[in-house]
N, C-alpha and C positions, 0 to 999 in steps of 0.2 A: 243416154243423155242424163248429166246430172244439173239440173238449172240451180245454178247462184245466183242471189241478188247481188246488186253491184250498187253501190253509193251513188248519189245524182252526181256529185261532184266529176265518178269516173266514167258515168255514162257518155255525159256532155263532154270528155275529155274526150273519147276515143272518136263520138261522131266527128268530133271538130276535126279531131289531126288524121280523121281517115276518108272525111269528104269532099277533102281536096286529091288525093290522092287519089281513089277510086270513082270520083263523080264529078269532078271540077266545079264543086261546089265550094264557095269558099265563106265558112257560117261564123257571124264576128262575135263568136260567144266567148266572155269573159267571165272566170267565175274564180273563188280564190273557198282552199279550205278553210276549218278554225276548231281546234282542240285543246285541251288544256295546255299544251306545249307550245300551242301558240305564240309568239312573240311578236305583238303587232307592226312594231319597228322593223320586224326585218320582215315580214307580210308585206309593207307597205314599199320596203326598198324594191322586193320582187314582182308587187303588184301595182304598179304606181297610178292605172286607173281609180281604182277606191280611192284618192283624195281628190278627183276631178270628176264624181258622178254621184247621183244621186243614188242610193243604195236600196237591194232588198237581200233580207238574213231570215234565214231558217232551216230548223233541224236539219241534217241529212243522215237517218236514222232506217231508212229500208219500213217507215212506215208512212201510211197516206192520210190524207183529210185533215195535212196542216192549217191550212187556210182555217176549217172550218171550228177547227180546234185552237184556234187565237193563237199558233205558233210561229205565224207570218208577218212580220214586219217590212211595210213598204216604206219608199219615199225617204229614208234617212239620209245623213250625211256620217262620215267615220266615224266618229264622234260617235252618236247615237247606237251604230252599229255595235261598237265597240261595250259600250251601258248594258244593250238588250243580252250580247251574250255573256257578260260576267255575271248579270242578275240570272241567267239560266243555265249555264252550265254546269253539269253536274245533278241538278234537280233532277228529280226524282218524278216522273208525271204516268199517267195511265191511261194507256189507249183500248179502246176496245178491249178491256180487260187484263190485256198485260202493263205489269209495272218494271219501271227501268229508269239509270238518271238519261240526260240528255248528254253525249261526251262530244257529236259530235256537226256544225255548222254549215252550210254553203253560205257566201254571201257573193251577191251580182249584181250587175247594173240593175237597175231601175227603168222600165221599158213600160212608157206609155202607150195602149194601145185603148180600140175598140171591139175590133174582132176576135174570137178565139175561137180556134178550131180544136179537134183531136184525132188522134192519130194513133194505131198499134197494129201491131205485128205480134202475132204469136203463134210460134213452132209447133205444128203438131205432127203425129206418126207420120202422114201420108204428105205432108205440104205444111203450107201456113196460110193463118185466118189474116187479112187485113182490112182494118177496120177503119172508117172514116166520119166523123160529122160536122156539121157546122156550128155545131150548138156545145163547142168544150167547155172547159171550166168546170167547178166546184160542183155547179150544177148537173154533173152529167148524167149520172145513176140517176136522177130524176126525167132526164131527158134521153134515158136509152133508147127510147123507142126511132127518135131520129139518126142513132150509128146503124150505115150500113157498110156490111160484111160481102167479100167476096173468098174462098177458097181458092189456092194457090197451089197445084201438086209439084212434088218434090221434081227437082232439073227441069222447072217452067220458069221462063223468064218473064218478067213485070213490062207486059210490052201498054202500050197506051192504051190499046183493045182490052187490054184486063183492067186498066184502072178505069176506065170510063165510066161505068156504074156510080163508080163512087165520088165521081168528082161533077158527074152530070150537070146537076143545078146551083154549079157556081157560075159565076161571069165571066165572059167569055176572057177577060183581061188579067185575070188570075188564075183561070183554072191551069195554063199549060204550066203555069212555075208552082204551084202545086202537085199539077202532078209530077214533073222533072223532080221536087224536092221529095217526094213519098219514092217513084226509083232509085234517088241515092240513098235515102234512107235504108230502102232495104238492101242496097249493094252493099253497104255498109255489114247488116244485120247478116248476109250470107258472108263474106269474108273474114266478119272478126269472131265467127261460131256463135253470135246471141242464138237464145233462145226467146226473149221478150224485149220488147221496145215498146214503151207507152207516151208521148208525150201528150199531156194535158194540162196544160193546156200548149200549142203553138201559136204563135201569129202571124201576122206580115207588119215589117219592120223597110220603110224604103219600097215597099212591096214585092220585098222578100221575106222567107218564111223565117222565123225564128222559134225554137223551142223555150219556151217560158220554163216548164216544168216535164223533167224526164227521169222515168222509172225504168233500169235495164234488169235485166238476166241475162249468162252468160252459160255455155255449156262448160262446166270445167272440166271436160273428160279430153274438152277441144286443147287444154290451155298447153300440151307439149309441144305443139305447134303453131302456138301465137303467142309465146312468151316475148319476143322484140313488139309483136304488136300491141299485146295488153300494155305492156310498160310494168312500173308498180304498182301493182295493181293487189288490194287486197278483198277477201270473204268476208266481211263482217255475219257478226251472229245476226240470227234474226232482234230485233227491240225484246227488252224483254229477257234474255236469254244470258247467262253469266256461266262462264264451264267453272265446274266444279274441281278441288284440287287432283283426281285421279284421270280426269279429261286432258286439263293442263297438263301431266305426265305424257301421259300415251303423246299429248299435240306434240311438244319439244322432242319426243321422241323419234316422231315422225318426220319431222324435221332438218332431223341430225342424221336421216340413214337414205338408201336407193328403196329399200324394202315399202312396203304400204299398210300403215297401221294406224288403225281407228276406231275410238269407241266412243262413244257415247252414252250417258246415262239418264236410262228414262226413267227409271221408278225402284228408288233404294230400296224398298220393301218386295219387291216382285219376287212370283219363288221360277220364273224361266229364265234362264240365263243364259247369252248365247257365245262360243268362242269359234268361229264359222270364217273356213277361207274363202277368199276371192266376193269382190262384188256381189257379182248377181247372185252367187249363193248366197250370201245376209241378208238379200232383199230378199229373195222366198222363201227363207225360214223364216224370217220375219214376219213377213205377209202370212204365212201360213199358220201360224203362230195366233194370228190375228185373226184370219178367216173364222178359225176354228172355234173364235168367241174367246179369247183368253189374252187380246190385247193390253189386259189393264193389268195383268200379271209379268208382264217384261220388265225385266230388270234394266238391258241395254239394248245397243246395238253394237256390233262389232264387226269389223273387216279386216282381215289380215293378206298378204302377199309378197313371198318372197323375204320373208326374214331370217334372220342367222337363229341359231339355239339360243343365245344370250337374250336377243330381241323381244323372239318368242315368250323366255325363260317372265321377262317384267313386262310384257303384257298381261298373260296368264296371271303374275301375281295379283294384278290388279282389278283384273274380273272376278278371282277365285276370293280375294279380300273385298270387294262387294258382296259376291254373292252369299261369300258367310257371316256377312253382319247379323248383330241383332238376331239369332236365332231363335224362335218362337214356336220348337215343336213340333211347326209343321211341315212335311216334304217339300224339298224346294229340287228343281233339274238344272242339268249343266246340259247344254247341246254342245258337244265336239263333233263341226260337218264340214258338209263341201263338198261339191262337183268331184267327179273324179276327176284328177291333175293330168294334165300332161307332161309338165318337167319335172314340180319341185316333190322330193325325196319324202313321201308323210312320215317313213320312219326315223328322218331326221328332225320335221317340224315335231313330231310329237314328243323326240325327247327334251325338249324345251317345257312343253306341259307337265311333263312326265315327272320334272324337276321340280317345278311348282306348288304338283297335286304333294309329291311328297314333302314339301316344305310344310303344307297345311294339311297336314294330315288330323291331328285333333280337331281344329275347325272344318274340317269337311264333316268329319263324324258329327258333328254336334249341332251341326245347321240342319243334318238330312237330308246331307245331297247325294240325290243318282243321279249319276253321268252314263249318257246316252248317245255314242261314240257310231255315226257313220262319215266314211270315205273309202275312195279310191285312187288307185293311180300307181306310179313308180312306187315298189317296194311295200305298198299296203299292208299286207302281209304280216311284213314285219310290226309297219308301228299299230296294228290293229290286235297282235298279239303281245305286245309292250303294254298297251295300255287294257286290257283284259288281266294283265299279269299283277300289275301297280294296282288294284283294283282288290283284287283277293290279296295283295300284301299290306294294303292298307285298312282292309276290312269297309270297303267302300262300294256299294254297287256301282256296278258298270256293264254296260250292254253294248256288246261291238257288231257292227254292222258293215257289213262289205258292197262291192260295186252292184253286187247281187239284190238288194234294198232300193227300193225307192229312196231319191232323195232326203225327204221330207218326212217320211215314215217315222222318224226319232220324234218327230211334233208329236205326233199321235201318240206315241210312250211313254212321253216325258209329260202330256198332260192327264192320260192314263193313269201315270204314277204319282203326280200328285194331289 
């Protein structure tokens, strides 16, 4: 499971148009984006409630504690809505430490209430935690001690018997549409692949429940199979977060192919640098990487699967031109790893690197990189003796490693070496 956050804007989207659907629930949430493309005029042709309700505007940025952070504006009319976000767009502000502008907006009816409850679901290995109290709002971290929690294991259905704990000490005249609205919720949360759903606060609106404020995640490993569902649906970075020009490559790149290619860069100066197929193999080099106490020495992250030579060819240039920045003398490692394959050719993936290393060949020499080469799979063989070869022609260390090697064993090497 890989959890992405998801904007307020699209959480609220997806419960709306899929709790009628799955739960015949039908929730009258109204809510309109706002970015700098924004064009109020046609906002307002599409959203013609914003000139007939009283308004609330703020961030929708994947971070929390607007309220408390004066980024919530209640009770306006368009007008005002429209003031608050041109004086804050773009700005620049810092949340718990990270700094970022503000690019992007919800704005939504304006919903008087006196109640607020909270509510969350969230996915774990064996089931899910859901969470309930009486006591939502702003306040709740202060007030945790009133959410209680039941455990949910995985292909268990949310019958009335499992929610009762947590609805117990409401009145008898709201508890059964709360609970009816927590089983759509999560019929919801099990069909569209979430992995978190928080709303905090909700209410009862008509003495119906309404979500005031909703924080999703979503599994994106799900999304091949809920692409009609998601809609357009996009990943924002976390706040804070701006990809770097060699990010933005690899992204478009990724983009434009069937293949799967992704890097990430965590620290320009790091001397470990990873070029590692397949998923789960980058997480536990990575992790291992990190176990091992040498976390603050990575340079990236990288995943690759299924690329052509060419693909391969400008990826590698891009890791291999990180990792030989700025060289300062001291040893720096390349990890070339991965599971052993079951289809794809290593002796083809590799001549793509193979291309690469030889392109930078003075800059490999002069950074101090040893490359610390394990795989397996189709043809190993071959490209484990290719790249052993390119090695002594470049006058470059290299340590090839076959299915015979532990995994992870190149971490060990590669921080041994430098």
């Amino acid at each position: 499971m890989v959890r992405k956050k998801i904007r307020e804007y699209d959480s609220k989207r997806l419960l709306k148009d899929h709790s009628k659907r799955l739960a015949n629930i039908d929730l009258p949430i109204y809510s309109a984006q706002v970015t700098k493309s924004t064009d109020f005029t046609e906002l307002l042709e599409k959203e013609k409630w914003l000139s007939s309700r009283r308004l609330v505007v703020k961030p929708d940025m994947l971070f929390g504690k607007r309220g408390k952070s004066g980024l919530v504006a209640l009770n306006l009319d368009l007008a005002e809505v429209i003031q608050f976000v041109k004086k804050r767009l773009g700005q620049e502000i810092e949340i718990e430490g990270c700094k970022g502008p503000i690019t992007t907006f919800i704005i939504e009816p304006f919903v008087p209430h006196k109640q607020e409850y909270y509510l969350a679901i969230d996915s774990e290995r064996l089931g899910c935690t859901i969470s309930f109290s009486e006591c939502g709002g702003i306040e709740i971290e202060e007030n945790w001690d009133k959410v209680n929690s039941i455990f949910l294991p995985t292909n268990r259905p949310l019958t009335d018997e499992a929610i009762a704990p947590l609805i117990a000490s409401l009145a008898l005249e709201i508890r059964w549409k709360i609970g009816n609205f927590m089983k759509g919720v999560f019929t919801v949360f099990q069909d569209l692949d979430f992995s978190f759903i928080e709303m905090n606060p909700f209410t009862l609106v008509d003495g119906e429940p309404y979500p005031l404020d909703m924080r999703g995640e979503l599994d994106e490993n799900a999304g091949f199979k809920n692409e009609e569902k998601w809609g357009n649906l996009e990943f924002p970075l976390p706040f804070g977060r701006v990809l770097s020009p060699e990010e933005c490559f690899i992204h478009d790149l990724n983009e434009k192919t069937s293949a799967s290619l992704k890097f990430t860069l965590l620290n320009p100066k790091g001397r470990i640098w990873n070029m590692v197929a397949g998923g789960g193999a980058s997480l536990i080099y990575t992790d291992t990487v990190g176990d091992l106490g040498y976390a603050a020495e990575l340079g990236n992250y990288t995943e690759y699967g299924g690329p052509s030579e060419e693909e391969m060819l400008k990826l590698a240039r891009v890791i291999l031109d990180c990792a030989t920045a700025n060289p300062d003398g001291r040893k720096r490692a390349l990890l070339v790893g991965g599971n052993i394959a079951n289809l794809t050719d290593v002796g083809a993936t590799f001549d793509g690197i193979i291309r690469a290393l030889k392109e930078k060949k003075s800059e490999l020499r002069e950074a101090n990189i040893h490359i610390y080469v394990r795989r397996g799979g189709p043809n190993y063989q071959t490209g484990l003796a290719k790249m052993q070869a390119v090695g002594e022609e470049l006058g470059v260390p290299v340590e090839v490693y076959g299915p015979e090697a532990i995994m992870t064993g190149i971490c060990n090497r590669a921080i041994e070496g430098i």
